[in-house]
NULO-589974 format. One line per field, with one value per atom (N, C-alpha, C, O): residue in one letter; z, y, x; chain; atom name. Coordinates in Angstrom, 2 decimals. Layout:
code c(A  ...)
zz c(Z  ...)
yy c(Y  ...)
xx c(X  ...)
unit c(A  ...)
site c(CA  ...)
***
This chain:
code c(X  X  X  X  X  X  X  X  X  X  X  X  X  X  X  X  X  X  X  X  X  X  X  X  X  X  X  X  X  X  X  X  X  X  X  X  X  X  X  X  X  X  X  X  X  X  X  X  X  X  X  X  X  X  X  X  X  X  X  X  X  X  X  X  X  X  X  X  X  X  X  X  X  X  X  X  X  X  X  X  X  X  X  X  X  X  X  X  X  X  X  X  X  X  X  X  X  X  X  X  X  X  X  X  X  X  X  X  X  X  X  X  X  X  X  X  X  X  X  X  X  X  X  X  X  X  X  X  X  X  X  X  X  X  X  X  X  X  X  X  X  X  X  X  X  X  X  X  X  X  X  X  X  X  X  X  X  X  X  X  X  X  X  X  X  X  X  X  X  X  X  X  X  X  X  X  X  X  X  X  X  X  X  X  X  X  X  X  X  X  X  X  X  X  X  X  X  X  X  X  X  X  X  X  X  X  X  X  X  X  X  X  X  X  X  X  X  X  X  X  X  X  X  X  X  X  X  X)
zz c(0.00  0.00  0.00  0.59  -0.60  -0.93  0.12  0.87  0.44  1.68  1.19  2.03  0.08  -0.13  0.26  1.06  -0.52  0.09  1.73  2.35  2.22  3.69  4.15  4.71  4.09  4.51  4.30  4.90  2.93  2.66  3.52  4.23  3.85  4.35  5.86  6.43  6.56  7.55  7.82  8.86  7.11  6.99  6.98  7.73  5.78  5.65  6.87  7.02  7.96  8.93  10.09  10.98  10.12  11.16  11.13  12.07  9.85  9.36  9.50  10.15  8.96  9.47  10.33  10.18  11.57  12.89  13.81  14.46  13.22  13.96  13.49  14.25  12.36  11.99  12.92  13.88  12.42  13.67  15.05  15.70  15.41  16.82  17.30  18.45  16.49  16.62  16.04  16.05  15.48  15.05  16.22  17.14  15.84  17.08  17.55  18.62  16.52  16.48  17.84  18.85  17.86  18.70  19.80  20.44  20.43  21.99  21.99  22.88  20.89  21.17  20.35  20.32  19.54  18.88  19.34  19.27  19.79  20.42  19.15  19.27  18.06  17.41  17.14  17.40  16.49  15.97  17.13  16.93  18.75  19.76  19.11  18.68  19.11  18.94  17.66  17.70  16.62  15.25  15.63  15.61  15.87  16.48  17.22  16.91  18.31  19.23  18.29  18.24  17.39  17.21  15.69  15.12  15.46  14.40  15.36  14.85  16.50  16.91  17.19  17.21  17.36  17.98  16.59  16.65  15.61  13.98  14.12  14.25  14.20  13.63  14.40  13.77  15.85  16.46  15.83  15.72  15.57  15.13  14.16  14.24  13.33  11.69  12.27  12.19  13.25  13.31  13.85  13.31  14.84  14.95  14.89  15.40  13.91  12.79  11.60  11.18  10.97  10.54  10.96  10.29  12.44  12.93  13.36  13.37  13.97  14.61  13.94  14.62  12.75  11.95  11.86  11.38  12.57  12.65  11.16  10.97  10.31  9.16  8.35  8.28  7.70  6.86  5.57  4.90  5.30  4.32  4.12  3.04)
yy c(-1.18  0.00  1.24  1.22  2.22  3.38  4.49  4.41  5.47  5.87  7.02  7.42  7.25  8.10  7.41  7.79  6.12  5.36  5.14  5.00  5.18  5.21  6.23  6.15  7.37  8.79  9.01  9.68  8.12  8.90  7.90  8.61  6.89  5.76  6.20  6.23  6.63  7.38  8.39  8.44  9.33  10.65  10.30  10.63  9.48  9.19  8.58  8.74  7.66  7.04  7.97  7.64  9.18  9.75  11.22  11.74  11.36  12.69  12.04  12.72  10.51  10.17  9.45  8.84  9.43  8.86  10.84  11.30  11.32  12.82  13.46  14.08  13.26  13.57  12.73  13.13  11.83  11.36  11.53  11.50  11.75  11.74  13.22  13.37  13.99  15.04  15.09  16.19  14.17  14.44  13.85  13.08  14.46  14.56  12.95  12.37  12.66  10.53  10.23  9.80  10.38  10.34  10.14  9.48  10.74  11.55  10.07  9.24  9.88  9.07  7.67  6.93  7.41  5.88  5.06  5.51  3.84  3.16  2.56  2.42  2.34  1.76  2.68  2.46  4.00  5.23  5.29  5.74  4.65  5.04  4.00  4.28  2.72  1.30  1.68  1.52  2.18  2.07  3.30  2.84  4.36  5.77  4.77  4.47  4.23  3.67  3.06  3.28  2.09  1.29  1.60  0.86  2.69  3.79  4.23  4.57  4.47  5.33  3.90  4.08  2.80  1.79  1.51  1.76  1.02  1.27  1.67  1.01  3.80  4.07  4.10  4.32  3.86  4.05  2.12  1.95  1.16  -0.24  0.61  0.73  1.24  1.86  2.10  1.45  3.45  4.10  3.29  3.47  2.39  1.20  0.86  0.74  0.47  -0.57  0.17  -0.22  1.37  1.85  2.28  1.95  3.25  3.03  2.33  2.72  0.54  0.05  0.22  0.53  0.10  -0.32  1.03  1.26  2.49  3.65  4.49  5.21  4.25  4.94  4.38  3.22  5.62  5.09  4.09  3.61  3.85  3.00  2.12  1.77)
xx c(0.86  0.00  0.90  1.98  0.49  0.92  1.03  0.06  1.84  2.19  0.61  -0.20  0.56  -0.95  -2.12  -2.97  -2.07  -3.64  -4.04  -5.09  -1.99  -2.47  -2.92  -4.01  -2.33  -3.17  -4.29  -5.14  -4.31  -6.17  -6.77  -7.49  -6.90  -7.67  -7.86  -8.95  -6.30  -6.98  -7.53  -8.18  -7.44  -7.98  -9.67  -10.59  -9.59  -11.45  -12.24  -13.45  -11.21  -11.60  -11.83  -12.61  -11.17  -10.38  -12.08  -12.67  -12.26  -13.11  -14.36  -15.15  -15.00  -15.97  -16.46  -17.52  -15.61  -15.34  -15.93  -16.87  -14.55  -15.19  -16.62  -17.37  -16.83  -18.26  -19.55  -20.21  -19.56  -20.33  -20.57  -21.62  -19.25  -18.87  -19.70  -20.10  -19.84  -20.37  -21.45  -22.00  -22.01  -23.76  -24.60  -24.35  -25.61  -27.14  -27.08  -26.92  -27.25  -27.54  -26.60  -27.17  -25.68  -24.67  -24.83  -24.01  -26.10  -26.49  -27.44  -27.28  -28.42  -29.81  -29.92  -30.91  -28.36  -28.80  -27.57  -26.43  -27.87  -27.02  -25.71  -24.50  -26.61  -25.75  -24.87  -23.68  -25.31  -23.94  -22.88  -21.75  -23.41  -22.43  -21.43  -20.31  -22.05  -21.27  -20.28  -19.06  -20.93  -20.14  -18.95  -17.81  -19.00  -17.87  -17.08  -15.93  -17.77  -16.33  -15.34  -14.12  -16.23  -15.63  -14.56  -13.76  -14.88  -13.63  -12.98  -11.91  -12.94  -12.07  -11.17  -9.95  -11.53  -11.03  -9.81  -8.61  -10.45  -9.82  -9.01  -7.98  -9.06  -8.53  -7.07  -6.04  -7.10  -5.74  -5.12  -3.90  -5.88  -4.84  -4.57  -3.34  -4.91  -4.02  -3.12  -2.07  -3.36  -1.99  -0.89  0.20  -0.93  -0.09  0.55  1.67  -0.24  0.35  1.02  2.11  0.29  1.22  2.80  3.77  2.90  3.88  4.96  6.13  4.24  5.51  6.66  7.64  6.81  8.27  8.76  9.86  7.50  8.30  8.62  9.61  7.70  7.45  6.27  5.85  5.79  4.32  4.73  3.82  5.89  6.31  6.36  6.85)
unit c(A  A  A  A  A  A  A  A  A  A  A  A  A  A  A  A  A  A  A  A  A  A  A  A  A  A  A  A  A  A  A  A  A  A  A  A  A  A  A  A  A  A  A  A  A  A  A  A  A  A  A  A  A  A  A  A  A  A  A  A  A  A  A  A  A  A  A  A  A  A  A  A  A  A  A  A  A  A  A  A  A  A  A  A  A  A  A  A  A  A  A  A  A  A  A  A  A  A  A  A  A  A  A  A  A  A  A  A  A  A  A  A  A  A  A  A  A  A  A  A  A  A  A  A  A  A  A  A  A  A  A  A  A  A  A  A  A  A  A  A  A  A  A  A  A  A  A  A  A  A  A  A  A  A  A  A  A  A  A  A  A  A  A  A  A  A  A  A  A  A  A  A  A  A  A  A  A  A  A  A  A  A  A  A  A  A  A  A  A  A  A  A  A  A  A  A  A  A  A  A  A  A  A  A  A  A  A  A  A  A  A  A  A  A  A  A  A  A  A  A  A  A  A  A  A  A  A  A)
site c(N  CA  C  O  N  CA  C  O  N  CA  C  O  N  CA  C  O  N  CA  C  O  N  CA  C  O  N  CA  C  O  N  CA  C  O  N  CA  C  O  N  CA  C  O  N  CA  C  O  N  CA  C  O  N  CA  C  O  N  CA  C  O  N  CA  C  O  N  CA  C  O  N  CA  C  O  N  CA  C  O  N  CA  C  O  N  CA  C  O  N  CA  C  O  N  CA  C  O  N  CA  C  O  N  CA  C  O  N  CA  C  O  N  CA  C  O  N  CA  C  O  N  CA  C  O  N  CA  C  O  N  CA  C  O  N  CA  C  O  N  CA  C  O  N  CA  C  O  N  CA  C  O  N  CA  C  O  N  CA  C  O  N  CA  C  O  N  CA  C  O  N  CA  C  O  N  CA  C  O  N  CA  C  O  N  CA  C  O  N  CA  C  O  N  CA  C  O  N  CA  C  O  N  CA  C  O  N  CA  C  O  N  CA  C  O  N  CA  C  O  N  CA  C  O  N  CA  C  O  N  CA  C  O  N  CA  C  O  N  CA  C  O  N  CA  C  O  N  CA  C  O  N  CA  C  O)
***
């Protein structure tokens, strides 16, 4: 994978993880709680994993 496809992949995870996280649904539907956690959960294994070896490459 491409050091671009990785950025974009998190970026898209990272923007509609925070979008949600901040819409109304948020406050009153259990599942949008379940699905946000569970990007935020995502998106830190990316970063990770992208990191251990200590570069996006």
């Amino acid at each position: 994978m491409t050091k671009a496809k990785k950025i974009t992949l998190w970026y898209s995870i990272f923007l509609l993880a925070l979008i949600l996280n901040q819409s109304e649904a948020m406050k009153n539907d259990l599942k949008v709680i379940i699905v946000v956690h569970g990007l935020w959960i995502l998106l830190l294994a990316i970063t990770w994993i992208y990191f251990k070896n200590g570069r996006w490459e």
